[in-house]
DRENDO-1510 file (C-alpha; in Angstrom, 1 decimal, always signed):
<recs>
REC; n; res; u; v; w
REC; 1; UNK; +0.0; +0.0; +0.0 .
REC; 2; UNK; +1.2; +3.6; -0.9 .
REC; 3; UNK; +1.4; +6.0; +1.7 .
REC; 4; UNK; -1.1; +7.8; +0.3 .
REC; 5; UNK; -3.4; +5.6; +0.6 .
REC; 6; UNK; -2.5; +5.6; +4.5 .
REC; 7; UNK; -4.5; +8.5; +5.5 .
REC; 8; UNK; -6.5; +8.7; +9.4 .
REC; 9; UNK; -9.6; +7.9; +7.8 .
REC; 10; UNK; -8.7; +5.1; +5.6 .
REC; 11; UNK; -6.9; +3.1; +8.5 .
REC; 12; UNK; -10.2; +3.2; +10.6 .
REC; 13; UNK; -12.0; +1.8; +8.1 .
REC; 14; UNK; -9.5; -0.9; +7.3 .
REC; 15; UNK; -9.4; -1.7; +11.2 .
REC; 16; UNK; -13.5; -1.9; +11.7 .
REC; 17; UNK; -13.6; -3.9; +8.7 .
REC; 18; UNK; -11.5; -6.7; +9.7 .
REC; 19; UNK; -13.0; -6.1; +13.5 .
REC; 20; UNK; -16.6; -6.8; +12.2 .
REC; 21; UNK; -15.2; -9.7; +9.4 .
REC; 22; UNK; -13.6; -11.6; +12.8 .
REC; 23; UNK; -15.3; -14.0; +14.7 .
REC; 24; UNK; -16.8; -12.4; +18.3 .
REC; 25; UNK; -14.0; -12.6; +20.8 .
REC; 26; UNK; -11.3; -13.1; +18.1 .
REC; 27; UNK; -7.3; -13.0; +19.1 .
REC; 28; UNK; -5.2; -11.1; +17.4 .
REC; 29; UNK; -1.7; -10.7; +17.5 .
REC; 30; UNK; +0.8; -8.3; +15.5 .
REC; 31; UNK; +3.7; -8.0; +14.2 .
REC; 32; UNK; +5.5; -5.4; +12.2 .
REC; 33; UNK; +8.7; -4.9; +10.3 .
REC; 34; UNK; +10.8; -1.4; +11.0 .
REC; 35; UNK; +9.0; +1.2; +9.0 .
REC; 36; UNK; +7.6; +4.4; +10.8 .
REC; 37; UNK; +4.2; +4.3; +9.7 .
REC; 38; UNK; +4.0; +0.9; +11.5 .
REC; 39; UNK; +3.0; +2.5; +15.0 .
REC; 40; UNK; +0.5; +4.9; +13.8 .
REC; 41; UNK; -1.5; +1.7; +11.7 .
REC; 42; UNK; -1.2; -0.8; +15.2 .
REC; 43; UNK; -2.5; +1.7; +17.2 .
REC; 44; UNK; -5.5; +2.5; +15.4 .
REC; 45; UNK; -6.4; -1.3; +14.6 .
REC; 46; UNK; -5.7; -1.7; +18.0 .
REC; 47; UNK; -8.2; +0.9; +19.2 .
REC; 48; UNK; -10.8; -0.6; +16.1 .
REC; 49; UNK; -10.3; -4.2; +17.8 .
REC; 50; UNK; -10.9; -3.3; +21.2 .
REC; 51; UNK; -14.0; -1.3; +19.8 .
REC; 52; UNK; -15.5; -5.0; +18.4 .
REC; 53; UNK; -14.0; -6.7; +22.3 .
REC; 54; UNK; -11.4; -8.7; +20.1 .
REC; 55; UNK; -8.3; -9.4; +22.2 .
REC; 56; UNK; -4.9; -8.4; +21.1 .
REC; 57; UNK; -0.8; -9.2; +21.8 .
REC; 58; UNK; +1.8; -7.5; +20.2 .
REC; 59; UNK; +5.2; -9.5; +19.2 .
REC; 60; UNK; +6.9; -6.2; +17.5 .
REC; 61; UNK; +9.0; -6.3; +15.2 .
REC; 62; UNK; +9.6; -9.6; +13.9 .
REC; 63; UNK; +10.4; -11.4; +10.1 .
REC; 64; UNK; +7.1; -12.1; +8.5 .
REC; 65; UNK; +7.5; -16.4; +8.7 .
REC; 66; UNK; +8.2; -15.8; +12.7 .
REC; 67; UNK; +4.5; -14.4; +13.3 .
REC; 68; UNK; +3.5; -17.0; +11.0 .
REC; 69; UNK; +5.2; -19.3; +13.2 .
REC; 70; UNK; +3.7; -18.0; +16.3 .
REC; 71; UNK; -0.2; -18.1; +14.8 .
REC; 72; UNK; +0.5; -21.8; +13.4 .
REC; 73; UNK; +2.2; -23.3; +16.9 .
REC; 74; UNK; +0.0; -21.1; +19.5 .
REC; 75; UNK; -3.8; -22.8; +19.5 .
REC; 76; UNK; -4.6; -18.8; +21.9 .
REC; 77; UNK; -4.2; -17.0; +18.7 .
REC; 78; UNK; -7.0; -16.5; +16.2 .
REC; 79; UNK; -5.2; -14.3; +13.2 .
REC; 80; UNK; -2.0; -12.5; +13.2 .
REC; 81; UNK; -1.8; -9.0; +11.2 .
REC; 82; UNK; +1.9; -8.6; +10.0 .
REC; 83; UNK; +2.1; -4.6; +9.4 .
REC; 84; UNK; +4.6; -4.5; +6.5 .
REC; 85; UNK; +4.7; -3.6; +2.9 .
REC; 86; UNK; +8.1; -6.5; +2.3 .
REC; 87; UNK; +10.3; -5.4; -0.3 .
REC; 88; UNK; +9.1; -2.0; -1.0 .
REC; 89; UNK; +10.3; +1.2; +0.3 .
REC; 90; UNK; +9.8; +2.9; +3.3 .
REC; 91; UNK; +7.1; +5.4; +2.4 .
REC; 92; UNK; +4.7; +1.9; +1.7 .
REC; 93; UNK; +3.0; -0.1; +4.0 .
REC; 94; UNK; +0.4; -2.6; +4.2 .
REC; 95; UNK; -0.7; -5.5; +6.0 .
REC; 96; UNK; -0.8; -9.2; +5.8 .
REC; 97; UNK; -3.4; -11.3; +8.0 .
REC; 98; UNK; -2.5; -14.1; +9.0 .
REC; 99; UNK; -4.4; -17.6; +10.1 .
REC; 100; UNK; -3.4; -20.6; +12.0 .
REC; 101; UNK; -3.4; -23.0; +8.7 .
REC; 102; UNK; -2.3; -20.3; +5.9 .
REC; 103; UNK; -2.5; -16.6; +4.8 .
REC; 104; UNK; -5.9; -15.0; +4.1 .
REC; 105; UNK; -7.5; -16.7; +1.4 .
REC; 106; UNK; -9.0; -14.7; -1.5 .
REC; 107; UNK; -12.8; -14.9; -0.5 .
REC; 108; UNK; -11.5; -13.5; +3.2 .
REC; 109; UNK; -10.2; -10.7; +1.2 .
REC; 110; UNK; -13.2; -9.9; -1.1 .
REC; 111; UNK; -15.4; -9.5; +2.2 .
REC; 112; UNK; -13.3; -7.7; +3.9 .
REC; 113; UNK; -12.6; -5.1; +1.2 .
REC; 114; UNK; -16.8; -5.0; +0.6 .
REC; 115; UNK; -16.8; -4.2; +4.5 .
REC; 116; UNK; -14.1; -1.4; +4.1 .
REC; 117; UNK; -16.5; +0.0; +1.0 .
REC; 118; UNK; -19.6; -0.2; +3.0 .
REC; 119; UNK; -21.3; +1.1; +6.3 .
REC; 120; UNK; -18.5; +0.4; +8.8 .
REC; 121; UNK; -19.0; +1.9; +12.1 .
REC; 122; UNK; -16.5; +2.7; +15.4 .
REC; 123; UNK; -18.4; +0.8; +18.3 .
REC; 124; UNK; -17.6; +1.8; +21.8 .
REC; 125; UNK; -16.7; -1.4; +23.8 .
REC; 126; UNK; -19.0; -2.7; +26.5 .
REC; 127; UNK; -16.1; -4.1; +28.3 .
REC; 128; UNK; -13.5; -2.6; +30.2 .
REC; 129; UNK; -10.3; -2.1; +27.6 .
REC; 130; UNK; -7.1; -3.6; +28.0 .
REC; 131; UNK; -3.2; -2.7; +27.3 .
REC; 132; UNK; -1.9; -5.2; +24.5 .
REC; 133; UNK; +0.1; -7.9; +26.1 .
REC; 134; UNK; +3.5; -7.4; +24.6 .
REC; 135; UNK; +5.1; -10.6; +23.8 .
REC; 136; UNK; +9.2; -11.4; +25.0 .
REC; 137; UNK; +11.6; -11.2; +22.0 .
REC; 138; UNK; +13.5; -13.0; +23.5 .
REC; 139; UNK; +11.2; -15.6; +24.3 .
REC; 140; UNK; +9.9; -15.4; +20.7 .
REC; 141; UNK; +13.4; -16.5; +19.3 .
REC; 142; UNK; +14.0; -19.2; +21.6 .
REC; 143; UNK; +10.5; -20.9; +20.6 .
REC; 144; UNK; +11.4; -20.0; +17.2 .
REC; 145; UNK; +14.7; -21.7; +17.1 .
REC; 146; UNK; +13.6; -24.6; +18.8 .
REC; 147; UNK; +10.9; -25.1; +15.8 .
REC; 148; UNK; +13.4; -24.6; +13.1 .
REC; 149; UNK; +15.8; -27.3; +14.4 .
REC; 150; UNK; +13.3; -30.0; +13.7 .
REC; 151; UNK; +13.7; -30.2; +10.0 .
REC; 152; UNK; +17.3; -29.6; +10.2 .
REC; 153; UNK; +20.0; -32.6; +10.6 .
REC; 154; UNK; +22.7; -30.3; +12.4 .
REC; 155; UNK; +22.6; -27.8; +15.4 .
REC; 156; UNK; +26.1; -26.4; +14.7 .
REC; 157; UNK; +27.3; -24.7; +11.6 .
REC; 158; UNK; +30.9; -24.0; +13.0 .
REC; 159; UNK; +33.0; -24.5; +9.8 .
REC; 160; UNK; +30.9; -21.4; +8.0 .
REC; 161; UNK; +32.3; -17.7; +8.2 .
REC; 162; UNK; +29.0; -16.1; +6.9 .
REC; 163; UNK; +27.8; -12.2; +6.1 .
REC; 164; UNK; +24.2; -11.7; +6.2 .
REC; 165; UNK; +22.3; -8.5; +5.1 .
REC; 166; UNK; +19.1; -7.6; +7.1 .
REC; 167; UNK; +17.8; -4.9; +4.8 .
REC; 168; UNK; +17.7; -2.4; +7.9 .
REC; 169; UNK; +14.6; -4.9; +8.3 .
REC; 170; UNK; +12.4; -6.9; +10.3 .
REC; 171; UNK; +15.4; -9.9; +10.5 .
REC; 172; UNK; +18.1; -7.0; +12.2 .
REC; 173; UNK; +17.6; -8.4; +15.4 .
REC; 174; UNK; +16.5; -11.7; +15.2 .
REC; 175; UNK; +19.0; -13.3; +12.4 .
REC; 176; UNK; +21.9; -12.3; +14.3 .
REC; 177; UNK; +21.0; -13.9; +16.7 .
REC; 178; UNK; +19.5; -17.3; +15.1 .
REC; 179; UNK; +23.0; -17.5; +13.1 .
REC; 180; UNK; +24.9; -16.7; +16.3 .
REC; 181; UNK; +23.4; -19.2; +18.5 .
REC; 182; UNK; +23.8; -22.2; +15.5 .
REC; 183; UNK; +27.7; -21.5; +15.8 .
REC; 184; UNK; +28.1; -19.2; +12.4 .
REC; 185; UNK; +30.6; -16.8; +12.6 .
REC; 186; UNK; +28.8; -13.8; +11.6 .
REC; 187; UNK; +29.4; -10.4; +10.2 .
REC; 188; UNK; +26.6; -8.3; +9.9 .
REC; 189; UNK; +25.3; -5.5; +7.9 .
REC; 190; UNK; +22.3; -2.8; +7.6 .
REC; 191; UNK; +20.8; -4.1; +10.7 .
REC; 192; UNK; +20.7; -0.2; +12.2 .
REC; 193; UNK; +16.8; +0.6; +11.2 .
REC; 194; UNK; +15.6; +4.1; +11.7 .
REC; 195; UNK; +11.8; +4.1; +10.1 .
REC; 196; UNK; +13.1; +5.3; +6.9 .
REC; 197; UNK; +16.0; +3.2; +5.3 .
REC; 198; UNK; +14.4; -0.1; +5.0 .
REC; 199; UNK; +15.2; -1.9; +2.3 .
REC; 200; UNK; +17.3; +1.2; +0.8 .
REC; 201; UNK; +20.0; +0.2; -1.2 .
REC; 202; UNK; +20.5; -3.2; +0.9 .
REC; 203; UNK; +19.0; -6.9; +1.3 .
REC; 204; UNK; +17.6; -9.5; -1.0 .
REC; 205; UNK; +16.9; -6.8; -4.1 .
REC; 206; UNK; +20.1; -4.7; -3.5 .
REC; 207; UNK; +22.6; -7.2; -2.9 .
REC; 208; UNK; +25.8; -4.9; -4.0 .
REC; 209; UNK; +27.0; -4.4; +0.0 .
REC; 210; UNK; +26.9; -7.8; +0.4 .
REC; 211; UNK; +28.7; -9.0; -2.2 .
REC; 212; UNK; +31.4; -6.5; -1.7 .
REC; 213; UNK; +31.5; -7.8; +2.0 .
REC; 214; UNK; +31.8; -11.8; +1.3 .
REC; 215; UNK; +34.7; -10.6; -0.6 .
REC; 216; UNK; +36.5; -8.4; +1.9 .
REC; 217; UNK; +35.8; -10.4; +4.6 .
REC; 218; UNK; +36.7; -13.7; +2.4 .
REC; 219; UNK; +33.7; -15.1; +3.6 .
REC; 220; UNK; +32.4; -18.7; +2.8 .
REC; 221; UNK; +28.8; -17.2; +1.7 .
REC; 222; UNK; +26.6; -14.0; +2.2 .
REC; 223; UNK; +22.5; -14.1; +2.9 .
REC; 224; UNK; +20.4; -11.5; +2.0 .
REC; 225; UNK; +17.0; -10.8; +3.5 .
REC; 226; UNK; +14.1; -8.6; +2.8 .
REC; 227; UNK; +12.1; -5.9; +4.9 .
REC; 228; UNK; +9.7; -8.6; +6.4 .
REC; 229; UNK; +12.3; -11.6; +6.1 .
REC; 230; UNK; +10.5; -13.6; +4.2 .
REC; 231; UNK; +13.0; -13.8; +1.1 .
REC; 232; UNK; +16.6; -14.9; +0.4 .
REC; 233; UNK; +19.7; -14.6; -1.9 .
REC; 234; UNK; +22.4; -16.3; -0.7 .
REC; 235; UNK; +26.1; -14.9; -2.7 .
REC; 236; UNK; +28.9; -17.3; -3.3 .
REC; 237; UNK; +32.4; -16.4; -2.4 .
REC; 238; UNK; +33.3; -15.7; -5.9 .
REC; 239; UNK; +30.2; -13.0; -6.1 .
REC; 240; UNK; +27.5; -14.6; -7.9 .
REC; 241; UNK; +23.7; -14.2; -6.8 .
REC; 242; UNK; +21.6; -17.2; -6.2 .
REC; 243; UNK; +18.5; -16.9; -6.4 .
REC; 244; UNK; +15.1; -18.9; -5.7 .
REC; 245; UNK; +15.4; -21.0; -8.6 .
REC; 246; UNK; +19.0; -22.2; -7.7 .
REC; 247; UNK; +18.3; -22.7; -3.9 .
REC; 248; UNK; +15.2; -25.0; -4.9 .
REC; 249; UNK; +17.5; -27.4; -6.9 .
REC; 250; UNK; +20.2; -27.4; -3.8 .
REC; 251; UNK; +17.1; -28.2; -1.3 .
REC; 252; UNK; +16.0; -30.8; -3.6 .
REC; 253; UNK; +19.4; -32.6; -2.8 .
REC; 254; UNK; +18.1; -32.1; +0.9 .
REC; 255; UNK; +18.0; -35.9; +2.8 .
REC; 256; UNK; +14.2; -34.5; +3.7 .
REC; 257; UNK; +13.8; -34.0; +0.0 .
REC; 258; UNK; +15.3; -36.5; -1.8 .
REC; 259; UNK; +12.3; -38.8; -2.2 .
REC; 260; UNK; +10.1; -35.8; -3.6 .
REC; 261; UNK; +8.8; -36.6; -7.4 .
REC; 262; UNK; +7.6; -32.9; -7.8 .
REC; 263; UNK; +8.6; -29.4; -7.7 .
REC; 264; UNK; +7.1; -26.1; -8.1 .
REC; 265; UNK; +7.7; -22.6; -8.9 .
REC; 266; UNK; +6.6; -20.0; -11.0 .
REC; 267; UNK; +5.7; -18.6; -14.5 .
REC; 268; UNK; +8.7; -16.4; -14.0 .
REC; 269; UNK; +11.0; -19.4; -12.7 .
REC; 270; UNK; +13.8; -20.0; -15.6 .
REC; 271; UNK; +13.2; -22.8; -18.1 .
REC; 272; UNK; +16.6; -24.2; -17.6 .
REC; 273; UNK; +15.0; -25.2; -13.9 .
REC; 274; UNK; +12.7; -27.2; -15.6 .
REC; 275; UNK; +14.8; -28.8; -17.7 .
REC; 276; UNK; +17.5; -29.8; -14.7 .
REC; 277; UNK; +14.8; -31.5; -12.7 .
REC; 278; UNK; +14.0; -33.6; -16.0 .
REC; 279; UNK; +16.9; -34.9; -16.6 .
REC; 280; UNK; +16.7; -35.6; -13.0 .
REC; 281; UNK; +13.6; -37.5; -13.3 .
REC; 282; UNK; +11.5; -35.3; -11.1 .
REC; 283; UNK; +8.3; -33.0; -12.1 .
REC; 284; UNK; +8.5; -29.5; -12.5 .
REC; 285; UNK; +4.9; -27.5; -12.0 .
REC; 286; UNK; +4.6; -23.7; -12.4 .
REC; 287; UNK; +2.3; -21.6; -11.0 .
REC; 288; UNK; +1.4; -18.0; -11.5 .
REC; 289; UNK; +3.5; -15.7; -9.2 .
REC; 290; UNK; +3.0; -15.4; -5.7 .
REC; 291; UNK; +3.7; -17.4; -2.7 .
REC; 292; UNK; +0.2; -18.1; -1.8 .
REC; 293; UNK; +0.1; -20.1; -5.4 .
REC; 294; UNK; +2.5; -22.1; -4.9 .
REC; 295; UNK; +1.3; -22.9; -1.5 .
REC; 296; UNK; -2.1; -24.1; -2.7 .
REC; 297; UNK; +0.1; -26.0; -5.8 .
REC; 298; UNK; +2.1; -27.8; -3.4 .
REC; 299; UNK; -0.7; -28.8; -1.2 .
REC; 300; UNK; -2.9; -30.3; -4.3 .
REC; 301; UNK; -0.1; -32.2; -5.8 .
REC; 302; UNK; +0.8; -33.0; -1.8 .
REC; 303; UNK; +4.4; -31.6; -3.1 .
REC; 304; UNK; +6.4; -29.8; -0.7 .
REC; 305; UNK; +9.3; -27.3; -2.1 .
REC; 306; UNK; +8.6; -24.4; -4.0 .
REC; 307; UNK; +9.8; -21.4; -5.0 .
REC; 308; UNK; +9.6; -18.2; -6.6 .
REC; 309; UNK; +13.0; -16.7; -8.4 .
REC; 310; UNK; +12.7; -13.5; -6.1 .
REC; 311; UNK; +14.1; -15.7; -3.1 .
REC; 312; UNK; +10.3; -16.8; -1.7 .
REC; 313; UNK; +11.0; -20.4; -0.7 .
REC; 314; UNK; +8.1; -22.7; +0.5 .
REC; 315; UNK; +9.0; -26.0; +2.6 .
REC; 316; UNK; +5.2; -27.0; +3.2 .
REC; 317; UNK; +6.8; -29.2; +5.9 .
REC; 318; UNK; +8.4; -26.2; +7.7 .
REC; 319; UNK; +5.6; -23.7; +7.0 .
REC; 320; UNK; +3.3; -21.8; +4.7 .
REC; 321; UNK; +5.3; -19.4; +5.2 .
REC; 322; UNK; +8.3; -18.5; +3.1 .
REC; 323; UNK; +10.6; -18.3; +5.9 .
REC; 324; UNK; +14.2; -16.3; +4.8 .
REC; 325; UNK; +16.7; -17.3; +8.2 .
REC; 326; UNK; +15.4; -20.8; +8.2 .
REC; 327; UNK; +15.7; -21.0; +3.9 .
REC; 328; UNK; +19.4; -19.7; +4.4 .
REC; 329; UNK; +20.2; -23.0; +7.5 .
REC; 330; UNK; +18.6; -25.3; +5.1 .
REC; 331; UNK; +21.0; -24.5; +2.8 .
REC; 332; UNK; +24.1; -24.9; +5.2 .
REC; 333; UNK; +22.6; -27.7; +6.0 .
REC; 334; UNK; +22.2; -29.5; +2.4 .
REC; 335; UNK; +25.9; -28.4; +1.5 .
REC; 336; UNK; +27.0; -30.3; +4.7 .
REC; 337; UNK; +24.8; -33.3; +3.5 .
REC; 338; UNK; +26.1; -33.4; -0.1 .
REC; 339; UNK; +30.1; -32.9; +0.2 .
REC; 340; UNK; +31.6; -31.9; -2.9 .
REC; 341; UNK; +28.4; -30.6; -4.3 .
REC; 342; UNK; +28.8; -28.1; -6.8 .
REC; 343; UNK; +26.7; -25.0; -6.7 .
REC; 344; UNK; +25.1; -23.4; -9.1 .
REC; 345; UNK; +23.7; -27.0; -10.4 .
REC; 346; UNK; +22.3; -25.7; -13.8 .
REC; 347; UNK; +23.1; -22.6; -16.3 .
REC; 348; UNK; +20.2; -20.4; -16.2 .
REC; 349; UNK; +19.2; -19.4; -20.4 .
REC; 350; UNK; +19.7; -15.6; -20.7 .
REC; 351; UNK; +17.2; -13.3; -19.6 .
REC; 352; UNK; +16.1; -9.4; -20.1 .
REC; 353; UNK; +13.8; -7.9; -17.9 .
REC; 354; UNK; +12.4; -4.8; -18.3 .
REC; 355; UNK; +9.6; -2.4; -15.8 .
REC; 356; UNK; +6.9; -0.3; -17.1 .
REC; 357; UNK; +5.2; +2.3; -14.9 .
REC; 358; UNK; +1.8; +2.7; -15.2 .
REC; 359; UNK; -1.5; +4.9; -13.9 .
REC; 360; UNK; -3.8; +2.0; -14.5 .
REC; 361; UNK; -3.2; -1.8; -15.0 .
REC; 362; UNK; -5.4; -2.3; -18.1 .
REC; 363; UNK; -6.3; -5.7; -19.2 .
REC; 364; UNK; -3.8; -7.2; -20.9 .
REC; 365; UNK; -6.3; -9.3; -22.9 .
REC; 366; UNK; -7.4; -6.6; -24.1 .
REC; 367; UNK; -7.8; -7.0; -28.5 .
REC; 368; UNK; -4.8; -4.2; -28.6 .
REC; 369; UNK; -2.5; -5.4; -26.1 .
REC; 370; UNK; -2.7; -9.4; -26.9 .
REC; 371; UNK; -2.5; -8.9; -30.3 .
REC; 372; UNK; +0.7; -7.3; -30.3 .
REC; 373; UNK; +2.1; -9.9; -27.2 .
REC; 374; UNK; +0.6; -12.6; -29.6 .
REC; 375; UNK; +3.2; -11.7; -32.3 .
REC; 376; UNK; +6.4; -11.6; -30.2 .
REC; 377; UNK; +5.2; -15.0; -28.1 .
REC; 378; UNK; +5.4; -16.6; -32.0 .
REC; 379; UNK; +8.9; -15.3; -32.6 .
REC; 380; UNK; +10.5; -15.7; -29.7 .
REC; 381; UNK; +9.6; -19.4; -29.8 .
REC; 382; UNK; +11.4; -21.5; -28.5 .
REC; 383; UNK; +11.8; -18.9; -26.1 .
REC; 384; UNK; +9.7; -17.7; -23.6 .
REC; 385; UNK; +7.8; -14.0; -23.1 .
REC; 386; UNK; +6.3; -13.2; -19.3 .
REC; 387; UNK; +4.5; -10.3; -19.0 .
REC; 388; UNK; +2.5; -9.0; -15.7 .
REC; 389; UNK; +1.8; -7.1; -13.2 .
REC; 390; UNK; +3.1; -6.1; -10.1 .
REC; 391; UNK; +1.2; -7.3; -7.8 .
REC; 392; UNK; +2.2; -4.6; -4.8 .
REC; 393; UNK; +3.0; -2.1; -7.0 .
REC; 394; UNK; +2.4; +0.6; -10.0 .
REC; 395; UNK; +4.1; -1.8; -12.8 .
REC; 396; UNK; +3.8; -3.8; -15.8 .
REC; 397; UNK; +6.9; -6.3; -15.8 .
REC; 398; UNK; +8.2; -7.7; -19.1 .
REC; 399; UNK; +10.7; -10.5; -18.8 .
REC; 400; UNK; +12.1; -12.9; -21.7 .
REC; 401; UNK; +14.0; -15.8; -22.2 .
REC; 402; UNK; +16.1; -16.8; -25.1 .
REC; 403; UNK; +19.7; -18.8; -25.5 .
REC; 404; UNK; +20.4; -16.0; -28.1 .
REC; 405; UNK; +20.7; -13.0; -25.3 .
REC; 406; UNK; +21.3; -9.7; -27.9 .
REC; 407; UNK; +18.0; -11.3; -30.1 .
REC; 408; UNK; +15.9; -11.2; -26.4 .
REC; 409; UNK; +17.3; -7.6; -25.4 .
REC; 410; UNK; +16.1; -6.0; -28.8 .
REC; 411; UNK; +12.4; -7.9; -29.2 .
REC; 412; UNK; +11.9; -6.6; -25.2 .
REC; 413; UNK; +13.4; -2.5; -26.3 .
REC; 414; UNK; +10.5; -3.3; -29.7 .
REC; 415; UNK; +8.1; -4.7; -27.7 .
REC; 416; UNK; +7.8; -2.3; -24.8 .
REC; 417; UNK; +8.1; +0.9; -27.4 .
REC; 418; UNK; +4.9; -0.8; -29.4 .
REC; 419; UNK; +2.8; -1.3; -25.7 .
REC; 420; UNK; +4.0; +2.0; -24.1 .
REC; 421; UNK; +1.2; +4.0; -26.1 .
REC; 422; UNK; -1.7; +1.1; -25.1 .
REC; 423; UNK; -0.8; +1.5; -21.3 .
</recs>
């Protein structure tokens, strides 16, 4: 959400709707990443709640998949509401809300956003209001390490000499800490938030500071996270990014893995991932983008790894949650498992990406726009053309794959000259 959209009015609204959508009596606990705005939007949800005699606890700032955590293991809590806008700037925000057995489904959504556009009202509690119980950090990350350990064959990781980048994030306490206590050695960076500079030029979709740092501190690897924690990029010693895509074939190595037939990831997910877990023998199923796809994927085909390129990894076993800290032990802890194991384990085809800003996502089905998508689909072939939109944001991306790089970068400059007029 944009910060213009966060106005006084807007926020009450948005809190009495989800106060009258709850159950009577409901539970609620938050949890926020480290942007300013995240006060001002507890407090009046808070006040909203209270008005409908919901009950609320308050866990801070915490990664995204540890709230999720919290909500799935802790039978007191109805819903969680993570405050966060993830990878964006600063100036966004939003919220995610957050159920015992997965994140809000889309029907939850709809009726919620018809409450927001309808008669909500403020209602003045009958019962005598109560100060938030404010939850132990501390006591959050033990519980929270002691869950992660269960799918992990190791406890100690003493042989890595690791940088990890907390986006001036949600993870800038808690990682430290999680890395620390499983024997890393750790150097960390942009863990000093101040309201404004999270996710600024740092974390999973600015990795430059972190690669720069593996290689000063000749480090053994460097993890990247995101404002809310919820993604990774894990960089090599010699500098190179990995990405979802390339974590999902290293987990699939994984002794709690091994045995799976399928895979999942996304329409954006390079096809050379496909092709690796082919001549592997395995299944690979793609979904369009967004975690909560490829949670709903992995549950129907009763699959359990997925991922998305941006760093969402899903391990239906560990959560439905991506979960960024315990994606980045999983991967320690596969290396350990498979000595000698050479990572990358495919060569992604070439790929140009490319960003459009728009006032209005128009449908792209429209007899205009598919027409002239159409076209370059046919000559690209056997290449591949993904276009969409952003789903958190004001943007039409345009991505395309080709083993002939120059040939994909001109069609993408053509093709977004010809759709710029239509959008």
């Amino acid at each position: 959400m944009n910060s213009s959209y966060l106005t006084e009015t807007n926020l009450i609204k948005l809190g009495q709707a989800i106060a009258q959508w709850a159950p009577i009596n409901s539970h609620f606990i938050f949890g926020s990443d480290t942007r300013a705005s995240c006060n001002t939007i507890k407090q009046i949800f808070s006040r909203e709640l209270y008005n409908y005699n919901h009950k609320i606890s308050d866990a801070g700032d915490l990664p995204t998949p540890m709230l999720c955590e919290l909500v799935e293991n802790n039978a007191s809590y109805d819903f969680g509401i993570m405050i966060t806008a993830s990878h964006n700037p600063a100036k966004d925000n939003g919220i995610k809300i957050i159920t015992p057995i997965q994140k809000l489904t889309a029907s939850d959504e709809l009726e919620i956003s018809a409450l927001f556009w309808g008669e909500t009202k403020s209602l003045a509690s009958s019962h005598e209001k109560k100060s938030a119980e404010n939850l132990d950090p501390y006591e959050t990350l033990r519980a929270y390490t002691s869950e992660i350990k269960k799918n992990l064959t190791r406890t100690k990781f003493d042989q890595f000499k690791i940088v990890i980048d907390c986006a001036h994030g949600a993870t800038s306490f808690f990682a430290p800490q999680v890395f620390e206590s499983f024997g890393f050695a750790v150097t960390t960076i942009n863990n000093q938030p101040d309201g404004l500079n999270i996710n600024k030029n740092s974390g999973a979709l600015h990795p430059e500071q972190l690669i720069k740092k593996v290689v000063q501190k000749n480090a053994d690897f460097g993890c990247a996270f995101d404002g809310d924690g919820d993604r990774l990029v894990i960089v090599t010693p010699e500098g190179r990014i990995l990405n979802g895509d390339d974590l999902l074939t290293v987990f699939a190595k994984h002794p709690n893995y091994q045995s799976e037939k399928i895979f999942a990831g996304t329409i954006m997910s390079n096809q050379a991932v496909e092709n690796y877990f082919a001549k592997e023998g395995k299944q690979f199923i793609r979904t369009d983008v967004g975690d909560k796809n490829l949670v709903k994927e992995l549950a129907t085909q009763n699959a359990l790894l997925g991922t998305e390129p941006s760093g969402h990894l899903i391990m239906r076993d560990h959560s439905f949650c991506s979960d960024g800290i315990y994606s980045a032990l999983l991967f320690f802890d596969t290396i350990l498992n498979n000595p000698g194991m050479q990572i990358p384990l495919f060569t992604p085809y070439p790929s140009v990406k490319k960003n459009i800003i728009v006032e209005e996502k128009k449908d792209l089905q429209e007899e205009k726009i598919l027409k002239i998508t159409k076209l370059y689909e046919k000559q690209l072939s056997p290449g591949r053309l993904i276009i969409r939109y952003s789903g958190t944001e004001p943007l039409l991306r345009i991505a395309i794959e080709h083993n002939d790089k120059e040939f994909a970068q001109k069609n993408l400059d053509s093709l977004v000259d010809e759709l710029t007029p239509y959008l």
